[in-house]
C-alpha positions in Angstrom: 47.9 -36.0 7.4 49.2 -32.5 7.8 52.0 -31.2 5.8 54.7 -33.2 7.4 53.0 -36.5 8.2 54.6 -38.4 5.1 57.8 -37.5 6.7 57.0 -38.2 10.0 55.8 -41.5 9.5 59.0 -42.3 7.1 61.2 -41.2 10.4 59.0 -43.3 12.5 59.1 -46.5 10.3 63.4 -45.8 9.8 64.6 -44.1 13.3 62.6 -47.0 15.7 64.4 -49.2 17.3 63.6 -52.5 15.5 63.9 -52.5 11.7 60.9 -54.0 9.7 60.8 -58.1 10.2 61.5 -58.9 6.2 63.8 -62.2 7.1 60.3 -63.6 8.7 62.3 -64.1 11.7 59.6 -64.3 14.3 59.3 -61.3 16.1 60.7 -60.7 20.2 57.6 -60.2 22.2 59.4 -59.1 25.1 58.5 -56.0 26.1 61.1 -52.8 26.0 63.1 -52.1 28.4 64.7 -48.4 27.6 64.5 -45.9 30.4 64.8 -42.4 29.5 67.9 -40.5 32.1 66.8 -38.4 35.3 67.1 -35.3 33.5 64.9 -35.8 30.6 62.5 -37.1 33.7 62.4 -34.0 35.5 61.9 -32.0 32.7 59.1 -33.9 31.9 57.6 -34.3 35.3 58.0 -29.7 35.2 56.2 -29.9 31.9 53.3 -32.2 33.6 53.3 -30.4 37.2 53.5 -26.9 35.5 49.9 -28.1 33.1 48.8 -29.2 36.1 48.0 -32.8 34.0 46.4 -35.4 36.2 48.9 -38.4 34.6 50.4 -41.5 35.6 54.1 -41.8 35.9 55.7 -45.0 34.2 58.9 -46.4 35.3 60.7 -46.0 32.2 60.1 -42.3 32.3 57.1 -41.4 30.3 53.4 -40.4 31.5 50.5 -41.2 30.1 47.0 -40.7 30.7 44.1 -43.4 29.8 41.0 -42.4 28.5 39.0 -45.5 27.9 40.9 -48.9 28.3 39.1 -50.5 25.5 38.3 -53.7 25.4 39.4 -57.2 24.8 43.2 -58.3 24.4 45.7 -55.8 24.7 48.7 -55.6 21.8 52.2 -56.9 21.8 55.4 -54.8 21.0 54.7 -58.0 18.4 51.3 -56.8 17.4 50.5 -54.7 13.9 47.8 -52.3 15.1 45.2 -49.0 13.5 45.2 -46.0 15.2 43.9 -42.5 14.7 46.8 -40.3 16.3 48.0 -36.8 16.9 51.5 -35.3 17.6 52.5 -32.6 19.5 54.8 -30.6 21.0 54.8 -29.3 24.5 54.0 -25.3 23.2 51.0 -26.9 21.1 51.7 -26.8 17.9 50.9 -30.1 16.2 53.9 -31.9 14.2 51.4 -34.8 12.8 48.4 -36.6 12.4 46.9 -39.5 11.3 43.5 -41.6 11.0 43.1 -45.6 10.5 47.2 -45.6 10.4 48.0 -49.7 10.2 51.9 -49.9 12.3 53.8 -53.2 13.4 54.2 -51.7 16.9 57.8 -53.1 16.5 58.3 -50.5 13.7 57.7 -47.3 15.8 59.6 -45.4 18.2 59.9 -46.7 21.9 57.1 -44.4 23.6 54.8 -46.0 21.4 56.0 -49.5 21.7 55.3 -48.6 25.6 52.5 -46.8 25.7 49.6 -48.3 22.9 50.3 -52.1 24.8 48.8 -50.2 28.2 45.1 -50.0 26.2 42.9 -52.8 24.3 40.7 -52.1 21.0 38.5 -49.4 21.4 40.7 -47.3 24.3 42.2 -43.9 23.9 45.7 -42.5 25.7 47.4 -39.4 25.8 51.6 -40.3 26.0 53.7 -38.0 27.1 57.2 -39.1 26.0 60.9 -37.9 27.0 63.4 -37.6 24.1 64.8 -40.4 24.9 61.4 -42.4 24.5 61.0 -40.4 21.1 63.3 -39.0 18.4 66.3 -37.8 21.3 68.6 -35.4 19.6 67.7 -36.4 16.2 65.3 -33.3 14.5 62.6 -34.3 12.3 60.4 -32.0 10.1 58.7 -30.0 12.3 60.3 -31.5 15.8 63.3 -30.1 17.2 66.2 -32.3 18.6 65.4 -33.3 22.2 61.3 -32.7 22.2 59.2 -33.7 24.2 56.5 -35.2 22.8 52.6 -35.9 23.2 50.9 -38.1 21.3 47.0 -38.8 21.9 46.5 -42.2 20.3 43.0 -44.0 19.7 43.6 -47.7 19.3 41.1 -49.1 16.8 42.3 -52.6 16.1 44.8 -55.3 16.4 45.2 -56.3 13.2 
């Protein structure tokens, strides 16, 4: 991971909506239903216009583009998952990385929870998530307060 990546993943685990399931309480597979405002939308929709980025809107305000579905059954906001990921900001400059990264897709932050359930095993997506869908006006090392963010994300497993 690059320099900040032990942090990052430390903000993802403790800033996502759902705190790790430690009471073995079974876990709420329905899906999230956050929608990010009309203004963090917009902004968003300028960013992908402006790139000219061929992506699909979703209703809860992030895009996302599909690579390869993958194959096989798709994950739960229930399901622990590997990925090999990158982080970005809109200028570029890459915030984190990982490879073979095992997450409880309940752990992470809602763009993800949102996004990785849209591809099975084997599929690759580029997510391009509002604040609001992300950190929102909460910095983390190397992303300023109200980013937005894209994340390409191969799913490797369901574990």
């Amino acid at each position: 991971m690059k320099k900040y990546g032990f942090a990052f993943l430390i903000g993802v685990l403790l800033l996502a909506g759902c705190q790790q399931n430690t009471d073995q309480t079974p876990c709420d597979p329905t899906p999230v239903s956050i929608k990010a405002p009309q203004a963090e939308v917009a902004a968003l929709k300028q960013y992908i216009d402006s790139n000219r980025i061929a992506a699909t809107a979703d209703e809860r305000g992030f895009y996302y583009v599909i690579h390869a579905p993958g194959a096989g059954a798709k994950p739960t906001v229930c399901s622990n998952v590997t990925v090999n990921y990158k982080g970005q900001l809109t200028n570029g400059e890459e915030f984190d990385s990982g490879n073979q990264v095992s997450f409880g897709l309940n752990q992470l932050i809602f763009g993800w929870q949102e996004g990785i359930p849209l591809i099975a095993p084997g599929g690759s997506i580029t997510l391009y998530l509002p604040p609001t869908l992300a950190y929102g006006a909460q910095a983390q090392p190397g992303i300023p307060a109200n980013s937005i963010l894209v994340f390409k994300i191969d799913l490797i497993r369901i574990n």
